[in-house]
C-alpha positions in Angstrom: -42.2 -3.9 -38.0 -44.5 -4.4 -34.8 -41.4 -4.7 -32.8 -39.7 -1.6 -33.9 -42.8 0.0 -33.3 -42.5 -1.0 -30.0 -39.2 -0.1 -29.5 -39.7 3.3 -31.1 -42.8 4.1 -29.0 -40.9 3.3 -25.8 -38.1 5.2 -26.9 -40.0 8.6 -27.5 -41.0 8.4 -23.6 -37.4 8.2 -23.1 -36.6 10.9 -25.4 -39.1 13.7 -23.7 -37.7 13.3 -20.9 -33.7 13.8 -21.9 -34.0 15.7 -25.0 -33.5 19.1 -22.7 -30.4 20.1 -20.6 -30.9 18.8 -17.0 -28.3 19.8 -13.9 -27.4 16.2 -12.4 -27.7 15.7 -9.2 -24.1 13.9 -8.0 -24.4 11.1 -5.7 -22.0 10.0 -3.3 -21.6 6.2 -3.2 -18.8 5.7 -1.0 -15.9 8.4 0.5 -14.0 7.7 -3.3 -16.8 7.5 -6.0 -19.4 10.1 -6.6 -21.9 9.0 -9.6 -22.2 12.6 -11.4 -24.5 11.7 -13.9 -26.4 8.5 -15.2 -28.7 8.7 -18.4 -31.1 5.3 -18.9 -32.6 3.7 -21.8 -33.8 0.8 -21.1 -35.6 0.1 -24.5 -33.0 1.7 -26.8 -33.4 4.6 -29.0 -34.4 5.2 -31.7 -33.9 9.4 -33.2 -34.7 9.3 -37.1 -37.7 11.9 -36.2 -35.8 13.9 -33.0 -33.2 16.6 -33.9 -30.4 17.3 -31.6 -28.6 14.7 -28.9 -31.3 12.2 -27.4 -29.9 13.1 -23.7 -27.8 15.8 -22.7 -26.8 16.2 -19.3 -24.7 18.9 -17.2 -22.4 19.0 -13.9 -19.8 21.1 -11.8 -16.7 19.8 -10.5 -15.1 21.5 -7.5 -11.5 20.9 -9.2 -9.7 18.7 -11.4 -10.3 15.1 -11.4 -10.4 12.1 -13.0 -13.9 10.7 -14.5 -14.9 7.0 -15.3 -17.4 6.8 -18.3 -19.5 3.8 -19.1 -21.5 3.8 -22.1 -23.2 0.5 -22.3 -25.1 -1.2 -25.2 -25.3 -4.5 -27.6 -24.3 -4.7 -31.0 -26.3 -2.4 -33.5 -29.2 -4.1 -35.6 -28.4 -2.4 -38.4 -25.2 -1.4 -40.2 -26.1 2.5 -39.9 -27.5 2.2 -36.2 -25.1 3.8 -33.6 -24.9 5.9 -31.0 -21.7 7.8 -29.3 -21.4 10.4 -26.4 -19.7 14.3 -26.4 -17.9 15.3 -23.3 -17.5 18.4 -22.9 -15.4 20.5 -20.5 -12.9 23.5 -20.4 -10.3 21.9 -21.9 -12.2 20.8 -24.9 -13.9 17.8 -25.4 -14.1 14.0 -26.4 -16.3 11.9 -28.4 -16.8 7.9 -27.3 -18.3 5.8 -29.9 -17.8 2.1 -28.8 -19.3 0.8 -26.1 -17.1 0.4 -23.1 -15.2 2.5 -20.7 -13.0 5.1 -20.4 -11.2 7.2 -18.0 -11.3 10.9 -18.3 -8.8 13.8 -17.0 -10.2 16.7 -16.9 -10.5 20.2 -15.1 -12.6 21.6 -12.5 -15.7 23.4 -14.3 -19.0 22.9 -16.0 -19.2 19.4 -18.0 -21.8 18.5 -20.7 -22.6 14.8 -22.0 -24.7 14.5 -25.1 -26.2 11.6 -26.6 -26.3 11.3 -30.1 -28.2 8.5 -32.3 -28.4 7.4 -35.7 -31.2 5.0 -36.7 -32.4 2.4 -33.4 -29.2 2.0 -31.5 -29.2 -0.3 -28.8 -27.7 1.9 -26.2 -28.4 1.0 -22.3 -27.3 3.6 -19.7 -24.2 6.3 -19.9 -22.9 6.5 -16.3 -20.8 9.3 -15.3 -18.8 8.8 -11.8 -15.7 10.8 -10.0 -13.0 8.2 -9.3 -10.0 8.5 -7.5 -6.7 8.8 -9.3 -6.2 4.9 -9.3 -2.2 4.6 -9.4 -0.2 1.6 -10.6 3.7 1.2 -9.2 5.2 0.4 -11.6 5.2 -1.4 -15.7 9.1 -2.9 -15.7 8.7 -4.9 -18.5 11.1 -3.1 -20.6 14.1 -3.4 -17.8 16.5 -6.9 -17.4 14.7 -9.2 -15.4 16.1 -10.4 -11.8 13.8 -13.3 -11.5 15.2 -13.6 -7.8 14.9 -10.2 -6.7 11.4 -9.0 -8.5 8.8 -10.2 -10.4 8.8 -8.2 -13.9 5.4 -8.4 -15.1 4.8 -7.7 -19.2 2.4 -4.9 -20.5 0.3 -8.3 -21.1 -0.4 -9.1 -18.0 -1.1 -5.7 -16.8 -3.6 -5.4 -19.1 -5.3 -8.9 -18.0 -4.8 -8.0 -14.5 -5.2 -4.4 -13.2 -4.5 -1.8 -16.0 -8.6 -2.3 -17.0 -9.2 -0.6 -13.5 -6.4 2.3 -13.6 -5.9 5.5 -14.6 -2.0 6.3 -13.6 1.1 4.0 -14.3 4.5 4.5 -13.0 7.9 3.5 -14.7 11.0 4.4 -15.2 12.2 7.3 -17.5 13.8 5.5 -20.2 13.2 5.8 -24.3 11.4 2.2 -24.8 8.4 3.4 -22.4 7.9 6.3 -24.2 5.4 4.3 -26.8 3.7 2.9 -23.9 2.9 6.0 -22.6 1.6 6.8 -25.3 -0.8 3.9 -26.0 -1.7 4.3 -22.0 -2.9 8.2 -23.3 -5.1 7.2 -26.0 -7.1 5.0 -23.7 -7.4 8.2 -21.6 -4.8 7.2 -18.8 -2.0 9.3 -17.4 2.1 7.9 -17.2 4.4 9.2 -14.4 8.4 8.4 -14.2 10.0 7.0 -11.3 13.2 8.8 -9.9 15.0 8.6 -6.8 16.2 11.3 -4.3 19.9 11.7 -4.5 20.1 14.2 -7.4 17.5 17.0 -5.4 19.5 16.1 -2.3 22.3 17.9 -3.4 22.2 21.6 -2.5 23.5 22.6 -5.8 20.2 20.9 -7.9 17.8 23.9 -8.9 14.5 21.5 -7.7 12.5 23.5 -10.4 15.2 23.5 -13.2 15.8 19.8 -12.5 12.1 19.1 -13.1 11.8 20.9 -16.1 14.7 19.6 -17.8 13.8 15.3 -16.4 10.4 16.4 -18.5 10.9 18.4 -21.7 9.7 17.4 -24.4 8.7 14.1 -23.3 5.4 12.2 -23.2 5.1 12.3 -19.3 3.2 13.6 -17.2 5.0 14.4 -14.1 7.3 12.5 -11.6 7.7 10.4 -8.7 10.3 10.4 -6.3 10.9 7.5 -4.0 11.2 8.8 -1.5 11.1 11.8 0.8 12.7 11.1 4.3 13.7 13.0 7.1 17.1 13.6 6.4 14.9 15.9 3.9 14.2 18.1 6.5 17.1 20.5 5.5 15.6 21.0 2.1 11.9 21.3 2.6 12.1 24.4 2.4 14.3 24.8 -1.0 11.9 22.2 -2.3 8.9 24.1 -1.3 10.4 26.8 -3.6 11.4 24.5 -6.4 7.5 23.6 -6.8 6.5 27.2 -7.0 8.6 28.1 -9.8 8.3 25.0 -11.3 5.0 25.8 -11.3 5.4 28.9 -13.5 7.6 27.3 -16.2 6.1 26.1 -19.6 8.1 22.6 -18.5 5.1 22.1 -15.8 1.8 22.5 -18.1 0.1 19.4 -17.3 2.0 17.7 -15.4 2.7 17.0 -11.4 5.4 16.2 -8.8 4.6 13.1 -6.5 6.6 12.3 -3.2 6.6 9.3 -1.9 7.2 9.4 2.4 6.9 7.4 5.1 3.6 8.2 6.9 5.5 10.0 10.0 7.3 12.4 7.3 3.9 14.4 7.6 3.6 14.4 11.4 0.2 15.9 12.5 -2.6 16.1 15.3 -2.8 12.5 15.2 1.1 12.7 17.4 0.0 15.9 19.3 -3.4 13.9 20.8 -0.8 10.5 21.5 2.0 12.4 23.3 0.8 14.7 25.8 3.0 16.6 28.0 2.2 15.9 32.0 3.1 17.5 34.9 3.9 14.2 36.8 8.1 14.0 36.2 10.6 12.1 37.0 12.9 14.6 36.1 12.4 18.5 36.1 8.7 19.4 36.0 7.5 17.6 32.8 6.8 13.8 31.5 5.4 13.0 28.2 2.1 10.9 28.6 1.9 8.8 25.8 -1.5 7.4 25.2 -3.2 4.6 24.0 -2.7 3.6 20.3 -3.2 0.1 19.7 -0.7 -1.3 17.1 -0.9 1.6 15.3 2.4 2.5 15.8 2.2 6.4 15.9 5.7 7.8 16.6 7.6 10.7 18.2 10.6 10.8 17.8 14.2 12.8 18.0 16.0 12.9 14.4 19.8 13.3 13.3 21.2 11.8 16.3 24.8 11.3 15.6 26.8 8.1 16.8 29.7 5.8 15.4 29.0 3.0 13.9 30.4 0.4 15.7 30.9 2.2 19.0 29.1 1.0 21.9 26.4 3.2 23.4 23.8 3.1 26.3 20.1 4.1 26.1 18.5 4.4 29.4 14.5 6.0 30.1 12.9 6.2 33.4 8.9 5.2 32.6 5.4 4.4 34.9 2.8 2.7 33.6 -1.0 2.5 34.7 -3.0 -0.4 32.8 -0.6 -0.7 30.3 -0.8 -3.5 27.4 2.1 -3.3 25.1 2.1 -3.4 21.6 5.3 -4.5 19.3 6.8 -1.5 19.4 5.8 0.2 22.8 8.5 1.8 24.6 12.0 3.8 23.6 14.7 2.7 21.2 17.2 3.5 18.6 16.5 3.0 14.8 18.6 4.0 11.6 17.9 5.7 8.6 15.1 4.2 7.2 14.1 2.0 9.7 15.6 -1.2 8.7 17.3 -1.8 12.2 16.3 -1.0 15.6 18.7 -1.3 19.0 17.8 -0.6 22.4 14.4 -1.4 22.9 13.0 0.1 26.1 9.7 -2.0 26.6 7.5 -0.8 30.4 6.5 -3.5 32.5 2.7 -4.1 31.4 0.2 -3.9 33.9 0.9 -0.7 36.6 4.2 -0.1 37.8 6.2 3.6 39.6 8.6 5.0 37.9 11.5 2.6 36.7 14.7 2.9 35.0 15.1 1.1 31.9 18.6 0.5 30.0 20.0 -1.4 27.2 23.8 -1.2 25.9 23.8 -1.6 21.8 26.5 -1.3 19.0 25.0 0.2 16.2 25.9 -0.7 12.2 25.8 1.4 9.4 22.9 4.0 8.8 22.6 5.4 5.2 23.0 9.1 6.3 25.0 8.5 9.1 22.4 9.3 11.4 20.1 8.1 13.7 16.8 8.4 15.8 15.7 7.8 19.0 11.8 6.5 19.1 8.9 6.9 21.5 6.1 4.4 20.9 2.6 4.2 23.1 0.8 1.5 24.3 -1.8 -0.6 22.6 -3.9 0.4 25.9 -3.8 2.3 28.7 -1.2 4.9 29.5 2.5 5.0 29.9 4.9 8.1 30.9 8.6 8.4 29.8 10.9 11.0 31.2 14.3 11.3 31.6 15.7 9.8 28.2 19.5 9.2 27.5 21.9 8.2 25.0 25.7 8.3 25.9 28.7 6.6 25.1 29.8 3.6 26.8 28.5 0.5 28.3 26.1 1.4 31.3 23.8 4.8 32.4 25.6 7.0 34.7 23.0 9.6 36.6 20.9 11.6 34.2 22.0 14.7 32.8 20.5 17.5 30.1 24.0 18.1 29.3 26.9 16.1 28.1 27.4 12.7 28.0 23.7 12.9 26.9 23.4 13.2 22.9 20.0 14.4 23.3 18.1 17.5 23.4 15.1 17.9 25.8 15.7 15.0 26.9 13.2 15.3 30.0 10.6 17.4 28.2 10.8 20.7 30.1 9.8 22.0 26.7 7.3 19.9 26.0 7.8 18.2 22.4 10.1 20.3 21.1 12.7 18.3 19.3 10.5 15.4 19.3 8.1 16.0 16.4 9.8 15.1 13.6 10.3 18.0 11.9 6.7 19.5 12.0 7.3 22.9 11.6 10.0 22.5 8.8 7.2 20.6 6.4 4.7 23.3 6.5 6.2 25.5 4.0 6.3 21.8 1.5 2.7 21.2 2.1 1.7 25.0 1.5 3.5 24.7 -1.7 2.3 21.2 -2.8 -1.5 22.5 -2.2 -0.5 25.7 -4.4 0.9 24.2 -6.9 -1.2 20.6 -7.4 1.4 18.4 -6.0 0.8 15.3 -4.8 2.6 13.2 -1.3 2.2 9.3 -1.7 2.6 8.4 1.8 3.6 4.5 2.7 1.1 3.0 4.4 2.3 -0.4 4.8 0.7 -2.8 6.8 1.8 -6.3 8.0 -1.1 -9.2 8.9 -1.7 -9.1 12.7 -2.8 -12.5 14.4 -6.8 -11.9 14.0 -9.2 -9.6 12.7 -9.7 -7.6 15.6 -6.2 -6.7 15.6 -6.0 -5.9 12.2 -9.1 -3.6 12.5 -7.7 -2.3 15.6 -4.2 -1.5 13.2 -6.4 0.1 10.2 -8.3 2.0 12.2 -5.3 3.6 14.3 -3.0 3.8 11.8 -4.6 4.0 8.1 -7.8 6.1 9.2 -6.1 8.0 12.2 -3.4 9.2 10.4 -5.8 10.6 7.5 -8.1 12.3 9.8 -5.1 14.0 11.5 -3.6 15.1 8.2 -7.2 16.4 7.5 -7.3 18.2 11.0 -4.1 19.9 10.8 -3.9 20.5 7.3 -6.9 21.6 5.8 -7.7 20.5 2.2 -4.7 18.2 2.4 -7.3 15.7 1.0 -7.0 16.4 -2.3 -3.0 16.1 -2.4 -3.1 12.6 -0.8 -2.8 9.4 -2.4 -2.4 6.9 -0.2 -0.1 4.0 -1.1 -0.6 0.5 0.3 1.7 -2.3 0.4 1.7 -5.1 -2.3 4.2 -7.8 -1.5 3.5 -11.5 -1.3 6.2 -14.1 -2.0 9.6 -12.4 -2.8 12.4 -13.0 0.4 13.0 -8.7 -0.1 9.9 -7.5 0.6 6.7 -8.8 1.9 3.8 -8.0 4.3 1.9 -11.6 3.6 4.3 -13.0 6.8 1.9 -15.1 8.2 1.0 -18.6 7.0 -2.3 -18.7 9.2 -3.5 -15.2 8.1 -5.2 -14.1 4.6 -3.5 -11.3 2.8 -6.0 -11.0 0.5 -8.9 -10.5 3.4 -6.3 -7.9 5.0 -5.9 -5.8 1.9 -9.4 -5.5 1.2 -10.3 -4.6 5.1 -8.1 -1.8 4.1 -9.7 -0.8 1.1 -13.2 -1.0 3.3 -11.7 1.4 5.6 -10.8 4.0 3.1 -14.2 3.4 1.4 -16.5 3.8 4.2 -14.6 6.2 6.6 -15.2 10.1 5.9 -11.6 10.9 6.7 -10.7 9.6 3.3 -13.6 11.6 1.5 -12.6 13.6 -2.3 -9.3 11.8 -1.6 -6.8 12.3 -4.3 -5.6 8.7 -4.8 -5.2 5.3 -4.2 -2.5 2.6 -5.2 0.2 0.4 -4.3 3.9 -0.1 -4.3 5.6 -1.9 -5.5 4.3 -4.6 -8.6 7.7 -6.0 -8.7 7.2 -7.6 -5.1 3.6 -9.0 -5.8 2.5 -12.1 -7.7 0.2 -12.5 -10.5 -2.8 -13.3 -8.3 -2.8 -10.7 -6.0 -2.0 -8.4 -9.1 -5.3 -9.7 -10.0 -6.9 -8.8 -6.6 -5.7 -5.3 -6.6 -7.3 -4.8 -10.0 -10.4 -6.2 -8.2 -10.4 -4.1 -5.3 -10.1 -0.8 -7.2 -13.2 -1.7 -9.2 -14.9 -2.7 -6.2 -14.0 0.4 -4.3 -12.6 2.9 -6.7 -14.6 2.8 -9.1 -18.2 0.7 -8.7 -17.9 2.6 -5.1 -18.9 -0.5 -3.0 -19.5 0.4 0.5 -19.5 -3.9 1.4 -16.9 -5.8 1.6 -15.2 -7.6 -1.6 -14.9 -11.2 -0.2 -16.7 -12.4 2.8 -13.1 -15.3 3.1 -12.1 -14.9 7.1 -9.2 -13.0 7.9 -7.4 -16.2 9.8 -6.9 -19.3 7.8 -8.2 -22.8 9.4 -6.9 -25.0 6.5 -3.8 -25.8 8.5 -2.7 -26.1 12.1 0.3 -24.9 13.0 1.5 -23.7 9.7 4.3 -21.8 11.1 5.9 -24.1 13.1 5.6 -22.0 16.0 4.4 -25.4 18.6 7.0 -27.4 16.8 5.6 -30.0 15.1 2.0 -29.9 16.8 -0.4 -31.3 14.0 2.0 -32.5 11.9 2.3 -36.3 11.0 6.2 -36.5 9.8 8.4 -39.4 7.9 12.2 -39.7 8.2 14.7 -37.4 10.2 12.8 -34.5 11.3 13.1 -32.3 14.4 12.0 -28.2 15.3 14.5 -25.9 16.3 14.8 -21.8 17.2 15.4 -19.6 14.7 18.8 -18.4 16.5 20.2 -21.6 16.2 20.0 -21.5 12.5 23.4 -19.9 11.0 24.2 -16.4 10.9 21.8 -15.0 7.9 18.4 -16.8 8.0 16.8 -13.7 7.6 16.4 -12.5 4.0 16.1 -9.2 5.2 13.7 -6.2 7.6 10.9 -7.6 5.3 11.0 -11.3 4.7 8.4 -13.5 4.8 10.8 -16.3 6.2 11.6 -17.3 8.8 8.3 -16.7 10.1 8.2 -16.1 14.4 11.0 -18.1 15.8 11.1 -21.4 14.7 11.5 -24.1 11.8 11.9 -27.2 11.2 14.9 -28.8 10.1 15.0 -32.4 7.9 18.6 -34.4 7.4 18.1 -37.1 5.5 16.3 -37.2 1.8 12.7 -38.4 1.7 11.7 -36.7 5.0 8.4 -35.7 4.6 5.3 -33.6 6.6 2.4 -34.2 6.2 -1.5 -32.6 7.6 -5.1 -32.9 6.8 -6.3 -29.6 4.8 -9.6 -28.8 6.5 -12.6 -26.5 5.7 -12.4 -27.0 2.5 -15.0 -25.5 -0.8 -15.4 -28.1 -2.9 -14.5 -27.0 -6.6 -12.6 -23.7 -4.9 -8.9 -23.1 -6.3 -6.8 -23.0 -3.5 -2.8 -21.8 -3.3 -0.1 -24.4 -1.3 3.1 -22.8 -0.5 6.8 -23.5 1.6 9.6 -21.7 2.1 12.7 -24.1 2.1 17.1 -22.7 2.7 20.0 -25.1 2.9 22.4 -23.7 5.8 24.5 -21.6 3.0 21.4 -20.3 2.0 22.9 -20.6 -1.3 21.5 -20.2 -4.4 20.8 -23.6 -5.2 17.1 -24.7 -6.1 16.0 -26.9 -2.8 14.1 -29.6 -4.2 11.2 -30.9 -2.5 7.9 -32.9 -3.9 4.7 -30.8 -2.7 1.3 -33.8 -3.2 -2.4 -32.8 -2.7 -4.7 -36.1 -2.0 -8.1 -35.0 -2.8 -6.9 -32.0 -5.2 -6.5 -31.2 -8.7 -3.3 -29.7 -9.0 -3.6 -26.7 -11.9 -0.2 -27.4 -13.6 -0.1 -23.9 -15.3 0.2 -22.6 -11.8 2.8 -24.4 -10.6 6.1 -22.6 -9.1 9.5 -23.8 -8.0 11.8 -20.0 -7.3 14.6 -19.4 -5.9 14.3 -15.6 -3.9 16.9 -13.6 -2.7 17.5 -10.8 -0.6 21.0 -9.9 -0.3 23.8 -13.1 0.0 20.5 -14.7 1.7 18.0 -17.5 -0.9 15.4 -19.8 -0.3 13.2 -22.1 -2.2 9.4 -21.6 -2.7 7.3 -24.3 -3.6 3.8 -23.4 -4.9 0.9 -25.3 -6.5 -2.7 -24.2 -6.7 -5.2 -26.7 -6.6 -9.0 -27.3 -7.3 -10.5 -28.6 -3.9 -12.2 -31.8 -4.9 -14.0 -32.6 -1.3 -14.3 -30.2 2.2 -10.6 -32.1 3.2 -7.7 -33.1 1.2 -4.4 -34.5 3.0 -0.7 -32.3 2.1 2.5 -34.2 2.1 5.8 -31.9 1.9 8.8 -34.2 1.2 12.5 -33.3 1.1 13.6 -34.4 -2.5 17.1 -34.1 -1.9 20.0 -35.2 0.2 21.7 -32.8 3.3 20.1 -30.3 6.3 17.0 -28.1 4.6 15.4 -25.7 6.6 11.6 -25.6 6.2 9.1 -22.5 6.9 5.9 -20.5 6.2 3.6 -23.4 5.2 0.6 -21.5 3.9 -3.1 -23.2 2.4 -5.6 -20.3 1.7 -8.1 -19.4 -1.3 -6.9 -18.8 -5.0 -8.2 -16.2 -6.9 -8.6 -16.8 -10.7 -10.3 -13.8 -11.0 
């Protein structure tokens, strides 16, 4: 009895403090998570002798949003102790009874939390924060699986992995995800369907009839389109309206439209301050100035270009540079519709040159909409000036012209950068609409690894952050109809942006997460996730659901892991100084990439072949083999290679894959064929416990015939 005393005495000083309504006071703890309220008891309660809630508490939110509840405590002493919360808001209200989390939806408005006890509960703190819509792309477990293409994760792992720190899932629009939804609802959680873009393509699709009838009567709660290009251009402005009668249907009640886009769909200040018009011409009485951007890849760039597909065609620029130091992209060239080829490229001298005439003769292939675009791309420093761009028919530049044979308008910027921005003007009406009506533009912000962490700070900073504060500029409020969508692809040969064995993808997802955390541009943001889950691995599933508690929801300001962004397990893992640091065994030699046959490349986005050279083995029991460095002893660690035969058939490569001073984890081990196309390779994986600082790989071809090797990888496993 002298320890409930105790308890009970310490829990009255609790009590006189909380018993009456109090306004929280919201405080910010990164640019995603505000804590809006947080009531303590750090002795428990106890409320036989105190009527009413034992802590009530009251905020505003500016508009709707999503809340993360925690309501912590141990096990009650008694059978009739308990405690529970009331949430209250102007949609009603809900009651949490178990200890644990939960993720609210709710409008914008006065909220209430109550605290209610029965007999001495042992409850510890309620903590109130606003979260970010948290978005995973997408639950497939319900669809065929294409081991080779995807990975199709079950509701299972989703669960274990990254549903614990979500709020929104994505999936396709069939009957058997329809109970799933559900069950994602009563955990507070909101489901969206996946569709495609063909069907409001066509001029004949009522946008807002088209919505209504995809989600009658269904448990959803709104739609995403993958994805918005600009080939949309034409039908921003039928879409605009589609939203704003949408929005007035009973269909819509609850429920939003999402976009997915490539970032340069919504063009803003962040191309006006990169591509500056300058009186020093070659041509006429303007130049565009295009300024410094480091590999961030900011675009202008001329759409719907029409040419034949294979016809041959000549793109020629006249450009000065002053200082200049390229990035990848710098310069002028041709790409098709979505960006999965590129002719032509223009790059400037570095350094500081006069004016000089650049040219290139290409044959284009096929572009999905039968149209192309002709791209400007700055420098990572200094300043480069382009006039005088054309694109005619035939195998060399004749003189320069505004006019025919050129296929391009303003082609030496006498009107500054008209017909260069992409469609600016046309997307105004979409966004107006979208801010009107609560709709929401996912744009892709996909980043591959860059060779250290100064470059890939240098990348985040230009082109994650930069791009949101110019949205923000230009568009004001914007903010809240953003959620940014990172890439998540790891190990599959049709999509990935881990594509370089000495580089962490791990450390480069969660420098982006830091960004977006710490930077103000990203503040009240509306969201945060990935695309796509079919193209990631169960680890870095794992890591995702890590970062958005770190960030998302916790609202860190530090960093997640302290790991270094470039890997020094291995040296050369890539091949790249032939076999410098390698020890080999048996009929082994380097070659170039382009002396492989015609179809190496699994695709725009393959991990392999990595840079521009393999190695090749001919005879069975050829083996490589390196001292693993820098080791954590007891640390899992991952061990991957890429292997093709010169079909690139789809025929399992075998190969034996030894760690000398590791514990190899069985349950982790992986032998997959990928493809992308006619296109396959082997990966070998094994994950291992580090038993001292070093441990010695050994890679050894396990069959007869040529194998192509690549992408040898070492770098830290998370278990979670």
């Amino acid at each position: 009895m002298a320890r409930l005393s105790t308890i009970a005495c310490l829990a009255a000083v609790v009590l006189s403090a909380l018993s009456s309504t109090a306004d929280a006071e919201p405080r910010r703890l990164n640019s995603l998570v505000t804590e809006m309220a947080r009531l303590e008891y750090p002795a428990g309660i106890r409320l036989q002798e105190v009527p009413g809630p034992v802590g009530r508490v009251t905020f505003d939110l500016p508009y709707e949003c999503w809340l993360h509840v925690t309501w912590e405590g141990v096990g009650a002493q008694f059978p009739l102790d308990r405690a529970w919360v009331d949430i209250d808001h102007a949609r009603g209200g809900v009651r949490i009874s178990d200890w644990g989390e939960r993720m609210l939806f709710v409008p914008a408005g006065r909220v209430e939390a109550r605290v209610w006890a029965v007999g001495v509960a042992r409850a510890r703190r309620l903590v109130i924060r606003r979260v970010p819509e948290i978005m995973v792309y997408m639950y497939e477990g319900q669809n065929e699986p294409q081991p080779q293409r995807w990975i199709t994760h079950s509701w299972e792992i989703l669960n274990r992995t990254v549903l614990p720190s979500a709020n929104l899932v994505v999936s396709h629009q069939r009957q058997a995800y329809e109970r799933f939804a559900r069950i994602w609802h009563d955990r507070g959680g909101r489901w969206i369907v996946n569709h495609g873009m063909s069907q409001l393509r066509d001029p004949e699709t009522d946008p807002a009839q088209y919505w209504a009838e995809m989600l009658r009567e269904t448990p959803y709660d709104g739609a995403i389109h993958d994805e918005l290009l600009m080939q949309d251009a034409e039908h921003f402005g039928r879409y605009a309206d589609g939203l704003m009668r949408f929005a007035q249907m009973p269909e819509s009640r609850g429920r939003r439209i999402y976009l997915f886009s490539p970032s340069s769909v919504m063009p803003a200040a962040d191309l006006l301050d990169r591509f500056v018009p300058d009186d020093a011409a070659h041509s006429g009485d303007r130049s565009i100035r295009a300024l410094a951007q480091g590999e961030g890849n900011i675009t202008a760039r001329q759409i719907g270009v029409p040419m034949e597909p294979g016809r041959q065609y000549t793109l020629s620029a006249w450009m000065r540079s002053e200082d200049v130091r390229r990035a990848r992209y710098t310069g002028v060239f041709i790409i098709d519709e979505g960006w999965f080829r590129h002719y032509a490229h223009l790059r400037p001298e570095e350094g500081t040159t006069d004016w000089t005439r650049y040219q290139a003769t290409f044959t284009p292939g096929e572009s999905r909409n039968g149209l192309y675009q002709v791209v400007m791309v700055g420098p990572a420093s200094g300043t480069l000036w382009i006039d005088a761009v054309q694109l005619q028919a035939g195998p060399e530049a004749t003189a320069f012209t505004t006019d025919e044979p050129n296929l391009l308008r303003n082609a030496s910027f006498e009107d500054g950068l008209t017909d260069w921005m992409r469609g600016m003007a046309r997307i105004q009406p979409l966004v107006d609409a979208a801010m009107q009506t609560g709709a929401i533009f996912a744009p892709e912000m996909y980043m591959h690894e860059q060779e250290d962490a100064r470059a890939a700070r240098e990348l985040i900073d230009g082109y994650l952050v930069g791009k949101m504060r110019a949205w923000r500029d230009h568009f004001e409020g914007i903010e809240r109809h953003i959620l940014v969508t990172l890439s998540a692809g790891n190990v599959a040969l049709r999509y990935s942006n881990d594509r370089r064995p000495d580089v962490n993808y791990k450390v480069h997802l969660d420098m982006q997460f830091h960004a977006m955390a710490t930077d103000p541009a990203f503040r009240d943001v509306w969201g945060v996730g990935f695309w796509s889950g079919h193209y990631l691995d169960e680890e870095l599933m794992r890591w995702y659901g890590a970062l958005f508690r770190h960030y998302c929801i916790e609202g860190n300001r530090s960093r997640l892991t302290d790991d270094p962004y470039v890997l020094d397990h291995l040296t050369n893992p890539g091949f790249e100084a032939g076999l410098e640091g390698w020890e080999t065994s048996g009929e082994i030699e380097a070659m170039p990439v382009a002396d492989m046959p015609e179809g190496a490349r699994g695709g725009t986005h393959a991990p392999v072949p990595e840079g521009e050279w393999v190695i090749r083995t001919t005879g069975e029991g050829a083996s490589i083999q390196q001292q693993i460095r820098n080791l954590e002893p007891g640390r899992l660690y991952s061990a991957r290679v890429y292997c093709a035969n010169p079909r690139y058939s789809e025929e399992l490569i075998p190969a034996e894959m030894a760690v000398d001073g590791g514990q190899v984890l069985a349950r982790y081990t992986r032998d997959q064929i990928w493809q992308s196309g006619e296109t396959h390779w082997t990966m070998h994986y094994r994950v291992f416990r580090a038993l001292g600082t070093e441990a010695r790989l050994t890679i050894t071809d396990a069959g007869p015939g040529e194998v192509y090797w690549d992408f040898v990888q070492v770098e830290p496993f998370f278990e979670g």
